[in-house]
Backbone and ligand atoms as CSV (ligand in chain L), in Angstrom:
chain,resi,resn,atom,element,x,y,z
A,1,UNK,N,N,0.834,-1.196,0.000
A,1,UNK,CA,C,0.000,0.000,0.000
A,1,UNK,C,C,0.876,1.256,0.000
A,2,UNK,N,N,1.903,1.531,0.689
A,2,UNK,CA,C,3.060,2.409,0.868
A,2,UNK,C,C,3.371,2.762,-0.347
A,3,UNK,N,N,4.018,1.458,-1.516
A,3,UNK,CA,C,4.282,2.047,-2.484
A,3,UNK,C,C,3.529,2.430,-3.175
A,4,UNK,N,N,1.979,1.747,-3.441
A,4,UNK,CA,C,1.008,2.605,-4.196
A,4,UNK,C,C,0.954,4.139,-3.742
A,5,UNK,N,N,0.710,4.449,-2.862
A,5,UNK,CA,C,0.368,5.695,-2.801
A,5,UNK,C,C,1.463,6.470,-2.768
A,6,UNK,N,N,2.746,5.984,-3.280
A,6,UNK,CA,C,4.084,6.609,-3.302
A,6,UNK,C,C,4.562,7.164,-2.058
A,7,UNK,N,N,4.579,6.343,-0.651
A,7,UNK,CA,C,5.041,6.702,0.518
A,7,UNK,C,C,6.017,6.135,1.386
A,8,UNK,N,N,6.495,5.648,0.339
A,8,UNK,CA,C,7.636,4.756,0.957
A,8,UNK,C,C,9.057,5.323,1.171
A,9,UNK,N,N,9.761,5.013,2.088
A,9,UNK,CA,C,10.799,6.014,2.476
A,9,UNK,C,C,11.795,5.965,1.370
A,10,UNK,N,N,11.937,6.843,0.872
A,10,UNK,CA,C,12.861,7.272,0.121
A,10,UNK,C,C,14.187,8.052,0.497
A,11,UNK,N,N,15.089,8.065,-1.009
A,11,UNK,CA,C,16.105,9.014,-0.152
A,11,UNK,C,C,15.827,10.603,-0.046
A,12,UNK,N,N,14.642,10.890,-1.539
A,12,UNK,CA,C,14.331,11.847,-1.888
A,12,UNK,C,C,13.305,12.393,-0.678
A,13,UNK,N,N,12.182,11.478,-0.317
A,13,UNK,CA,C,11.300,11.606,0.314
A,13,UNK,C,C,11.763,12.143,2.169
A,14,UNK,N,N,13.454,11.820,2.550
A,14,UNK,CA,C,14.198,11.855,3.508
A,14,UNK,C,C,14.233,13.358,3.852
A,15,UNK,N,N,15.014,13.347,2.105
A,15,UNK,CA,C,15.786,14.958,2.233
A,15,UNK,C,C,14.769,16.044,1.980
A,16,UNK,N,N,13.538,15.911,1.082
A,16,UNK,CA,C,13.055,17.283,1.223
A,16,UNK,C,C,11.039,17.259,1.933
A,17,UNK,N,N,11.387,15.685,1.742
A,17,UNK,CA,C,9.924,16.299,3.199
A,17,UNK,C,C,10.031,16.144,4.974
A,18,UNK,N,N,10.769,15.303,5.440
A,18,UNK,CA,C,11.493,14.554,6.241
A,18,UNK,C,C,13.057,15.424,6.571
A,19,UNK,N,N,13.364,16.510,5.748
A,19,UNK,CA,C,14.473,17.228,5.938
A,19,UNK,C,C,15.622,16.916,6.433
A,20,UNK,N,N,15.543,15.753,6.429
A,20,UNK,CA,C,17.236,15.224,6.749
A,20,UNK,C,C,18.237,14.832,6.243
A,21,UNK,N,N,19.634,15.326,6.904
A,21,UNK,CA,C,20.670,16.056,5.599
A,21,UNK,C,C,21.019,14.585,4.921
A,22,UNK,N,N,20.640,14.193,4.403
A,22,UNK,CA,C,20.626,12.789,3.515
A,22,UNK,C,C,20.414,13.095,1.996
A,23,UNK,N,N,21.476,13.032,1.024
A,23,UNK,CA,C,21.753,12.946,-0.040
A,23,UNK,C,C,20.378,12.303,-0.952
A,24,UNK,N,N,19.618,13.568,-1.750
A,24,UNK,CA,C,18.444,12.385,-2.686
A,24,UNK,C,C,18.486,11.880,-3.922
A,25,UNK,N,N,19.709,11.665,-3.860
A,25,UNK,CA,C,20.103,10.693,-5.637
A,25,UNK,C,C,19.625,9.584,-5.016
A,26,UNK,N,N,19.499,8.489,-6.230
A,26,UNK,CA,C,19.395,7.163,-5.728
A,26,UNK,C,C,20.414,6.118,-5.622
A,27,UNK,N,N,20.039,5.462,-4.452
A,27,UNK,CA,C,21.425,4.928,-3.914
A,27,UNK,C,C,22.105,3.894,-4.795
A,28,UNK,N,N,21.188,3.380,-6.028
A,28,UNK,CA,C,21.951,2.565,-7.044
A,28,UNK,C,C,23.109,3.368,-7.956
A,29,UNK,N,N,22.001,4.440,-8.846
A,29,UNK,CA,C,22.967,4.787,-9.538
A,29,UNK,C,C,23.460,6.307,-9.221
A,30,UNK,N,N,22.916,6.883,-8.500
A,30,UNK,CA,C,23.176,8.186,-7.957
A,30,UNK,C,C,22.888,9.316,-9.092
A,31,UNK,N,N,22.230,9.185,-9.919
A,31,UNK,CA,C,21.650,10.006,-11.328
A,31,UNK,C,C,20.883,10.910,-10.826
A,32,UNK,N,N,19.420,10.020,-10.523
A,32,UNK,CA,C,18.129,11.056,-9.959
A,32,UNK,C,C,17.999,11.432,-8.513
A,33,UNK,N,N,16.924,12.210,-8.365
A,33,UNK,CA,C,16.443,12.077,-7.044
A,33,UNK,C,C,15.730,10.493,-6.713
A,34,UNK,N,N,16.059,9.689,-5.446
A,34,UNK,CA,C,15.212,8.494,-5.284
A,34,UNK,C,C,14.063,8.854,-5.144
A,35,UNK,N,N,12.973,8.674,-5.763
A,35,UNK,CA,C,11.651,8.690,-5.933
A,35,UNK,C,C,10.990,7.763,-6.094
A,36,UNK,N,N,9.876,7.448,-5.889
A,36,UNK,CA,C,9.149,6.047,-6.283
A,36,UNK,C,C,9.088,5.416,-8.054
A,37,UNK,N,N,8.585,6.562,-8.250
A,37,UNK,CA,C,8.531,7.090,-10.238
A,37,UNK,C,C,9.899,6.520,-10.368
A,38,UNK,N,N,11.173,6.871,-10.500
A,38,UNK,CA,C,12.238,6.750,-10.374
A,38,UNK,C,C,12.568,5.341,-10.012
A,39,UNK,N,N,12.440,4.746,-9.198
A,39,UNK,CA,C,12.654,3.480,-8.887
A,39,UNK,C,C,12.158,2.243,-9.802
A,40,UNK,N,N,10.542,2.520,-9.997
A,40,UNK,CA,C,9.962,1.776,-10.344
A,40,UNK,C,C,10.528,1.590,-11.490
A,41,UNK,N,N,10.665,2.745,-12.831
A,41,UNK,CA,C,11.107,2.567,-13.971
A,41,UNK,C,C,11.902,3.478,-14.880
A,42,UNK,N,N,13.051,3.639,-14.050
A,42,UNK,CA,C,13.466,5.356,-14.522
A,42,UNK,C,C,15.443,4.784,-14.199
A,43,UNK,N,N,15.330,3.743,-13.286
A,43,UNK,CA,C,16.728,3.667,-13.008
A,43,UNK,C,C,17.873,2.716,-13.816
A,44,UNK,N,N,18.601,3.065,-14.556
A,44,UNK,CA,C,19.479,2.806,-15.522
A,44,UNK,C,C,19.849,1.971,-14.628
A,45,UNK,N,N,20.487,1.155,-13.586
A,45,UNK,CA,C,20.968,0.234,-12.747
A,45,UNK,C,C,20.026,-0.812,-12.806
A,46,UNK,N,N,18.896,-0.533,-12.179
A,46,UNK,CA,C,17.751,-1.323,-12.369
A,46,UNK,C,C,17.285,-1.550,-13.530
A,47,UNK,N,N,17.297,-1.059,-14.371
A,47,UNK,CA,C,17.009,-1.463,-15.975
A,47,UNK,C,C,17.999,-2.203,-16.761
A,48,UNK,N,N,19.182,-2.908,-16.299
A,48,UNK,CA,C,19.829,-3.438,-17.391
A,48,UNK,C,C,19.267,-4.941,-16.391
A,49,UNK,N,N,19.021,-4.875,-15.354
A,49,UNK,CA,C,18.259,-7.104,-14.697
A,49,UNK,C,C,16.718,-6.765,-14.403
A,50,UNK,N,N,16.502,-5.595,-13.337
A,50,UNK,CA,C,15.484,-6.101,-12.975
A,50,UNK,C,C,14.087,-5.897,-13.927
A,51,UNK,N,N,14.498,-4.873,-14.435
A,51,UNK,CA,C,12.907,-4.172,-15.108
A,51,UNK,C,C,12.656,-5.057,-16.281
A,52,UNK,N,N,14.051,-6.053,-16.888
A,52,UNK,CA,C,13.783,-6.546,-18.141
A,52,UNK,C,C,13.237,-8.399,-17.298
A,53,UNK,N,N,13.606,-8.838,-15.982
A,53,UNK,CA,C,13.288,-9.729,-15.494
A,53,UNK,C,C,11.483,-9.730,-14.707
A,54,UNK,N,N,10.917,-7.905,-14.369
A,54,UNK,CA,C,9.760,-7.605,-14.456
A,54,UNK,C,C,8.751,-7.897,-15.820
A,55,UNK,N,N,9.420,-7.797,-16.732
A,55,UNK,CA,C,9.004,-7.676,-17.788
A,55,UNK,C,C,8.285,-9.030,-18.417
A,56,UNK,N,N,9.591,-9.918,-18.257
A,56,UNK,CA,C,9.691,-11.405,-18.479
A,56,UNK,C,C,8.172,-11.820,-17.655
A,57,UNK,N,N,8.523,-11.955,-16.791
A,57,UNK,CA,C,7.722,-12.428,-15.875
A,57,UNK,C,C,6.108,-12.138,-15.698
A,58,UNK,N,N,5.731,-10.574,-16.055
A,58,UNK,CA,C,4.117,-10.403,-16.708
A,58,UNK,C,C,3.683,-11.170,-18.133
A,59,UNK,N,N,4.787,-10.933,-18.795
A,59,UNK,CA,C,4.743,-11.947,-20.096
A,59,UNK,C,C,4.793,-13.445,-20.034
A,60,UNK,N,N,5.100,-14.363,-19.324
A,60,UNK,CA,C,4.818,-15.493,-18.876
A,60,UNK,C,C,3.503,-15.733,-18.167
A,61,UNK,N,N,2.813,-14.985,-17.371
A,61,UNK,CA,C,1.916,-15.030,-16.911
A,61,UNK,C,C,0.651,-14.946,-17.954
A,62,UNK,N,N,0.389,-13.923,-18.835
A,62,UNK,CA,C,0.068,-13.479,-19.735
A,62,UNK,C,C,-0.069,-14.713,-20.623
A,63,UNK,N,N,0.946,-15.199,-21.010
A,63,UNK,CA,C,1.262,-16.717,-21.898
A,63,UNK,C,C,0.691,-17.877,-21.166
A,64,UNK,N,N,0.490,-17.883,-19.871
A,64,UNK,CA,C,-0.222,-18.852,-19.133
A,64,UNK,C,C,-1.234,-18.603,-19.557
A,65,UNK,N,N,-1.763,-17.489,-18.868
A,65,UNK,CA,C,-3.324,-17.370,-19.130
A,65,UNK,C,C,-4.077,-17.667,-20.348
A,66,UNK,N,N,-3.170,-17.370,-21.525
A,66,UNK,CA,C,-3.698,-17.668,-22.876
A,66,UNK,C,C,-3.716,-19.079,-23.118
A,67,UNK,N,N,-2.751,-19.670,-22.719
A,67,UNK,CA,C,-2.659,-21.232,-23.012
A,67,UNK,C,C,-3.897,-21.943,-22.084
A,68,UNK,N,N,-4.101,-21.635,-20.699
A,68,UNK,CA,C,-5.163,-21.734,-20.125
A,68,UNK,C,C,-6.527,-21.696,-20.751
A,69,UNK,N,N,-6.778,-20.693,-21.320
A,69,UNK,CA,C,-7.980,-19.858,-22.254
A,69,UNK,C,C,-7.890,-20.676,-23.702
A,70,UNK,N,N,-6.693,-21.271,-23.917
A,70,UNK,CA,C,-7.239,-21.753,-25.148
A,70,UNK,C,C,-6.853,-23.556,-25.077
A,71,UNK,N,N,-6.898,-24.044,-24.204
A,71,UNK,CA,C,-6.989,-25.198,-24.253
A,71,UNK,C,C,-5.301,-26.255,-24.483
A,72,UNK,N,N,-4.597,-25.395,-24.414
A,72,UNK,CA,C,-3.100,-25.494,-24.559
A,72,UNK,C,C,-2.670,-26.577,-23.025
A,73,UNK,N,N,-1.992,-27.772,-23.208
A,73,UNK,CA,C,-1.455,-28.524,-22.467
A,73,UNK,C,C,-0.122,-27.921,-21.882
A,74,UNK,N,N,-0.681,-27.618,-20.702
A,74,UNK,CA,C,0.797,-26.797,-19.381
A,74,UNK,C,C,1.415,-27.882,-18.478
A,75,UNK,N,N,2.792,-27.567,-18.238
A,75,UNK,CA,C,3.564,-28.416,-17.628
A,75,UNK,C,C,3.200,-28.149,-16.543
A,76,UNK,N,N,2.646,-26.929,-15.692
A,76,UNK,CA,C,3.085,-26.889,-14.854
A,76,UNK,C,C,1.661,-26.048,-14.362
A,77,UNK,N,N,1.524,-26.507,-12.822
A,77,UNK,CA,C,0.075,-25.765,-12.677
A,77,UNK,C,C,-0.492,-24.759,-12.316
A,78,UNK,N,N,0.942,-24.012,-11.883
A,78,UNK,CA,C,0.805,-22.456,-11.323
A,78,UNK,C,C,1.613,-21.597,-12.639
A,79,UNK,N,N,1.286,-20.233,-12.628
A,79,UNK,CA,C,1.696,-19.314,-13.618
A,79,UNK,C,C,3.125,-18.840,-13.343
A,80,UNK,N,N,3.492,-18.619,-11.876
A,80,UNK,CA,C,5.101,-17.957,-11.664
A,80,UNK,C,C,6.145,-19.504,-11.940
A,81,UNK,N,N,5.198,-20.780,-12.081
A,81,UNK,CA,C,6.301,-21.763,-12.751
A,81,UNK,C,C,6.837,-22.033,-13.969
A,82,UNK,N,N,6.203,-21.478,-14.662
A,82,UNK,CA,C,5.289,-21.622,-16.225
A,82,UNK,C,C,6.956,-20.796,-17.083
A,83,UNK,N,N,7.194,-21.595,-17.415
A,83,UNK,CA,C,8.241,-21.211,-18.742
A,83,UNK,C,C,7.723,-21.331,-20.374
A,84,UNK,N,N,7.715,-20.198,-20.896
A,84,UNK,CA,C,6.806,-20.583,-22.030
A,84,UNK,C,C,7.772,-21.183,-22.880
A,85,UNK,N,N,7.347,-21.792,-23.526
A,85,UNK,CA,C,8.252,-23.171,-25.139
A,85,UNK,C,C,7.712,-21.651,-26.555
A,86,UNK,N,N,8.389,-22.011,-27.582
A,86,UNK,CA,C,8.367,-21.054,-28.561
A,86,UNK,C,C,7.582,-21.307,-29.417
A,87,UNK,N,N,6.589,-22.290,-29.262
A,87,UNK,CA,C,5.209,-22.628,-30.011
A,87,UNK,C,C,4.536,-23.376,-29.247
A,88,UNK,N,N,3.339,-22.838,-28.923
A,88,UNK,CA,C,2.171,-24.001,-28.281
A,88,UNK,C,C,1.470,-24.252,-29.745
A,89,UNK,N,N,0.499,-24.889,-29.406
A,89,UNK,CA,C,-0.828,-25.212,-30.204
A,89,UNK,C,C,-1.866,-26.183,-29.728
A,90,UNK,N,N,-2.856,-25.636,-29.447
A,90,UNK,CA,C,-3.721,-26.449,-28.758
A,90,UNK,C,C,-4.759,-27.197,-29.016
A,91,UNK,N,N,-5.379,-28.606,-28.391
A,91,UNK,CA,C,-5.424,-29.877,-29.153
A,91,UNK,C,C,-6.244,-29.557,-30.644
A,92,UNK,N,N,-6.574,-30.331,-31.641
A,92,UNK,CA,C,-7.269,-29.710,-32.773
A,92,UNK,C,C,-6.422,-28.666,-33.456
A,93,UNK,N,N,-5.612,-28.152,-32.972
A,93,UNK,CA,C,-4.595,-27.025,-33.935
A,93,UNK,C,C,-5.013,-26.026,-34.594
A,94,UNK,N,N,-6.348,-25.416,-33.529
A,94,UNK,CA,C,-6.829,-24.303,-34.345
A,94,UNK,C,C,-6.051,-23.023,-33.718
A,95,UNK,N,N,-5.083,-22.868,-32.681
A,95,UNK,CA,C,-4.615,-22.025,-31.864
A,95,UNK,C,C,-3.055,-22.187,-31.719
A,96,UNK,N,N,-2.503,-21.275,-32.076
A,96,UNK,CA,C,-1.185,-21.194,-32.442
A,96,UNK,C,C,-0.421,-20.082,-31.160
A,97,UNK,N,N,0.122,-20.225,-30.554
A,97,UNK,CA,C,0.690,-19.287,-29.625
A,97,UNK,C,C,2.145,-19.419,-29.504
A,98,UNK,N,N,2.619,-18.133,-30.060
A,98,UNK,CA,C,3.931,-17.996,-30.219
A,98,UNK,C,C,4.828,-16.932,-29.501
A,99,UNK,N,N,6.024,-17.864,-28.926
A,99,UNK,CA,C,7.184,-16.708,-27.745
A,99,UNK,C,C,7.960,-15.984,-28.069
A,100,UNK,N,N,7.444,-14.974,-28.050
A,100,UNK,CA,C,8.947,-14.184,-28.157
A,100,UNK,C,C,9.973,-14.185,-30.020
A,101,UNK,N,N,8.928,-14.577,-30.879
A,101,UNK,CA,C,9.389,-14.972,-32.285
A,101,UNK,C,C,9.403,-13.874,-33.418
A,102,UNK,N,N,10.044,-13.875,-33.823
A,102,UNK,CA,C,10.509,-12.369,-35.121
A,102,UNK,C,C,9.409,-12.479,-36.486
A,103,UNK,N,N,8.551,-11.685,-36.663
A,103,UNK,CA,C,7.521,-11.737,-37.315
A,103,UNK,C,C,8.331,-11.347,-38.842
A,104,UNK,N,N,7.948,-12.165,-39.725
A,104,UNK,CA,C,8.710,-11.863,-41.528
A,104,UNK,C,C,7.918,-11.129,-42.203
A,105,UNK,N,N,8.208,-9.564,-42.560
A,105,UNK,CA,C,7.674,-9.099,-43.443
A,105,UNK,C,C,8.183,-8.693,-44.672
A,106,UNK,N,N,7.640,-7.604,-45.354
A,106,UNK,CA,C,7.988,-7.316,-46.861
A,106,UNK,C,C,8.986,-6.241,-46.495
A,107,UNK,N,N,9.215,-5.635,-45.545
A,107,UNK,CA,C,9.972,-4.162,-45.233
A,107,UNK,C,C,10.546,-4.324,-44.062
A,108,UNK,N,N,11.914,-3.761,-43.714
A,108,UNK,CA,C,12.365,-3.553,-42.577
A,108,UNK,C,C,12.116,-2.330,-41.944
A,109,UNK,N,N,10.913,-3.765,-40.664
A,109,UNK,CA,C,10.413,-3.089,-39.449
A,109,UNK,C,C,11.482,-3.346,-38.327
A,110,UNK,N,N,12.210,-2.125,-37.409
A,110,UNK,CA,C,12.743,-2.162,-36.368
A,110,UNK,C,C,12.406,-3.465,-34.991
A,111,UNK,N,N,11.514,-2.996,-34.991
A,111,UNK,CA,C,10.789,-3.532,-33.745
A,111,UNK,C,C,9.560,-4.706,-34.306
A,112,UNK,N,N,10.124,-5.830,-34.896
A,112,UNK,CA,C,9.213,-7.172,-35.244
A,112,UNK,C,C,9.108,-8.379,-34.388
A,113,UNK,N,N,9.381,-7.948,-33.345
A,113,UNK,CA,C,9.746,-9.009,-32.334
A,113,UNK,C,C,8.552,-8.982,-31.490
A,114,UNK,N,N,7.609,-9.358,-31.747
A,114,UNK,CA,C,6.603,-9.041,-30.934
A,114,UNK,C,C,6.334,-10.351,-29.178
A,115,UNK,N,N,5.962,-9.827,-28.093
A,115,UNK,CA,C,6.332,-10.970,-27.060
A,115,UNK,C,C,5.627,-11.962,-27.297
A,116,UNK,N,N,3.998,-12.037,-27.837
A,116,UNK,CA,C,3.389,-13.356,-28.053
A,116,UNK,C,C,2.521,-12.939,-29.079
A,117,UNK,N,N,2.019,-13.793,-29.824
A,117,UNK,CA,C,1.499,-14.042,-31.528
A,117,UNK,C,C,0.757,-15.025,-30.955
A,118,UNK,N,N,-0.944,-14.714,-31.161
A,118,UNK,CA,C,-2.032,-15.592,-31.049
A,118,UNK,C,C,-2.214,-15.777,-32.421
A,119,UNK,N,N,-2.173,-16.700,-32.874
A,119,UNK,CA,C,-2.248,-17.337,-34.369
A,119,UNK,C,C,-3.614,-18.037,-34.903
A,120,UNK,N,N,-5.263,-17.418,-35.203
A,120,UNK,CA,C,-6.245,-18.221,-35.304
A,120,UNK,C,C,-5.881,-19.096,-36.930
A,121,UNK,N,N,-5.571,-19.804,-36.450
A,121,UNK,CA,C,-5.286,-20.868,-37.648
A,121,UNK,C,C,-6.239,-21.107,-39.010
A,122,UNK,N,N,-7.916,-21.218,-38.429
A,122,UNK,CA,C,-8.781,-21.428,-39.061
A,122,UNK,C,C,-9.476,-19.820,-39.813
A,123,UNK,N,N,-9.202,-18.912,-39.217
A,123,UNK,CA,C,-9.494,-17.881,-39.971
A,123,UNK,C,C,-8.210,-17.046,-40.730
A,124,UNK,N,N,-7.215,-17.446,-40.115
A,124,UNK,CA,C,-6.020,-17.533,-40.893
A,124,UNK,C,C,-5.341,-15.781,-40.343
A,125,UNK,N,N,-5.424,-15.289,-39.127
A,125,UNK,CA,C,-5.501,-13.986,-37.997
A,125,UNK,C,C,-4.664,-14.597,-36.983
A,126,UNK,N,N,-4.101,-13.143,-36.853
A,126,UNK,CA,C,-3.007,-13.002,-35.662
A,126,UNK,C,C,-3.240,-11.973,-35.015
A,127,UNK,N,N,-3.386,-12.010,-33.740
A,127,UNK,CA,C,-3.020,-10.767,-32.454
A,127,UNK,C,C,-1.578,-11.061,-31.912
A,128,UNK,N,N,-0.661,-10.051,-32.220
A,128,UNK,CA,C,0.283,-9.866,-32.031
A,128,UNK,C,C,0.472,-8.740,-30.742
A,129,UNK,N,N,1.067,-9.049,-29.707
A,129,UNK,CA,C,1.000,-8.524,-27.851
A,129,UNK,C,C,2.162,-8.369,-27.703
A,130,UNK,N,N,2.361,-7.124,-27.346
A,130,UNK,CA,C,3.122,-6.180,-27.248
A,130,UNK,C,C,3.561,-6.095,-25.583
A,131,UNK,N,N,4.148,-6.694,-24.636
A,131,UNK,CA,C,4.141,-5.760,-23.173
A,131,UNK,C,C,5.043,-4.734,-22.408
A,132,UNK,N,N,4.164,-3.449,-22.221
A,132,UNK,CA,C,5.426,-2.662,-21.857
A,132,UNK,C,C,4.487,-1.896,-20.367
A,133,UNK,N,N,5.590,-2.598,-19.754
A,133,UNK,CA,C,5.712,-1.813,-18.499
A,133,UNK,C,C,6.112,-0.252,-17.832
A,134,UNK,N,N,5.174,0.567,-17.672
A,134,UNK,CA,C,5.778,1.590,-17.987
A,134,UNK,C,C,5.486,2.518,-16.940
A,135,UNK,N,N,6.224,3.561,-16.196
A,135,UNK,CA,C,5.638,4.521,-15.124
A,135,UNK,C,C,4.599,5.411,-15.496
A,136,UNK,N,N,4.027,5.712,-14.628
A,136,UNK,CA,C,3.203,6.871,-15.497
A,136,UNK,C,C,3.392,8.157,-16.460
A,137,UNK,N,N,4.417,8.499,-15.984
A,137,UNK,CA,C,5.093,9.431,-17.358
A,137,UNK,C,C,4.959,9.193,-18.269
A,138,UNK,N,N,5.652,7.908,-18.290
A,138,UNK,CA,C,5.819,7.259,-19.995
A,138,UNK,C,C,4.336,6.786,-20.223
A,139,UNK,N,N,3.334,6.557,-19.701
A,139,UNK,CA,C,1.822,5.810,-20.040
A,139,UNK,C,C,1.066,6.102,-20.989
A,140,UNK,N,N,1.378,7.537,-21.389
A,140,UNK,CA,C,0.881,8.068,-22.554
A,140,UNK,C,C,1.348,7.585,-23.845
A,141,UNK,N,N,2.612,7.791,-23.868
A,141,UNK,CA,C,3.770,7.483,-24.865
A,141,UNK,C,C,3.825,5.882,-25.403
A,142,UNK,N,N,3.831,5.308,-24.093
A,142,UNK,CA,C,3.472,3.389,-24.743
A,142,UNK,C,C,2.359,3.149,-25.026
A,143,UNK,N,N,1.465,3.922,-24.365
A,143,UNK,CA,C,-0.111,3.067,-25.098
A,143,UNK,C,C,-0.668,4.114,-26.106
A,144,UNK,N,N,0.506,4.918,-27.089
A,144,UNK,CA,C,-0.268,5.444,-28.445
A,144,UNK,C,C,0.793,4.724,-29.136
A,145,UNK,N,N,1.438,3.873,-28.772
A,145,UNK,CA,C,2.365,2.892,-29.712
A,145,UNK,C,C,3.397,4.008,-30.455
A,146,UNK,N,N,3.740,5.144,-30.108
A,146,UNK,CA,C,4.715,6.141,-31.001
A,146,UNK,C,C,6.366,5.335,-30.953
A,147,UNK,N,N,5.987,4.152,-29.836
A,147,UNK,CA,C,7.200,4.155,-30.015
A,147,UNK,C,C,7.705,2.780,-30.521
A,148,UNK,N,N,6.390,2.016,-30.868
A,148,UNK,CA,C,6.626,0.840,-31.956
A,148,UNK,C,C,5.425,0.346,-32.917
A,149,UNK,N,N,5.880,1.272,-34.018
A,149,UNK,CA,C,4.409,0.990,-34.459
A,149,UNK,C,C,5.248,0.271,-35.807
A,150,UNK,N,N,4.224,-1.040,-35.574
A,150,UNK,CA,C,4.925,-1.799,-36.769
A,150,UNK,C,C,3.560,-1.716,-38.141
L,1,ZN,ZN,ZN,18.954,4.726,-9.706
């Protein structure tokens, strides 16, 4: 609850509401002020393991749920166990679900790597899922796709 409502002790939160002579960079990389915003998805330290291991990990879940939803045979019976394989297809083979796989087109698109490809086999359609985790700053910016629009 602390961190939702952004009240969690910080270094920033130390030095200028809390006024104590405590330095408010953050103690990883010492760039910003420590802030919650900042922490969550702003810190170059934290962004080269954890934010891309955050990332992973909604996207596996995500890949559960779909394999769940479409009838897809899981190894495993909880979602934080769940390692996704780089093609499901579920029984009858009308459902194609694909990890993390480089989509082939006519033009070079930057960003074709889409995280999972629902493949309706029988109508011959793909939803291609995109996940980006993002602070609120950036919330605008990832969900008008400006910054991967394939
Ligand atoms: Zn930092």
């Amino acid at each position: 609850m602390a961190a939702q409502d952004r009240a969690l002790q910080t270094e920033y939160c130390a030095t200028e509401v809390l006024n104590t002579e405590t330095d408010s960079k953050c103690r990883l990389c010492q760039q910003f002020d420590e802030t919650i915003d900042r922490i969550m998805s702003a810190c170059p330290i934290l962004a080269k393991e954890q934010y891309i291991k955050r990332h992973d990990r909604v996207c596996a879940q995500l890949h559960f749920n779909i394999c769940q939803g479409t009838a897809v045979q899981l190894d495993k019976k909880h979602w934080y166990e769940h390692v996704p394989k780089s093609v499901e297809t579920n029984p009858g083979g009308k459902v194609t679900i694909l990890w993390n796989q480089q989509v082939q087109t006519d033009r070079t698109i930057p960003n074709n790597k889409p995280d999972i490809i629902i493949r309706d086999n029988e109508k011959g359609t793909c939803m291609l899922m995109d996940v980006a985790i993002s602070g609120d700053r950036n919330a605008i910016k990832k969900g008008s796709g400006e910054d991967s629009k394939i």
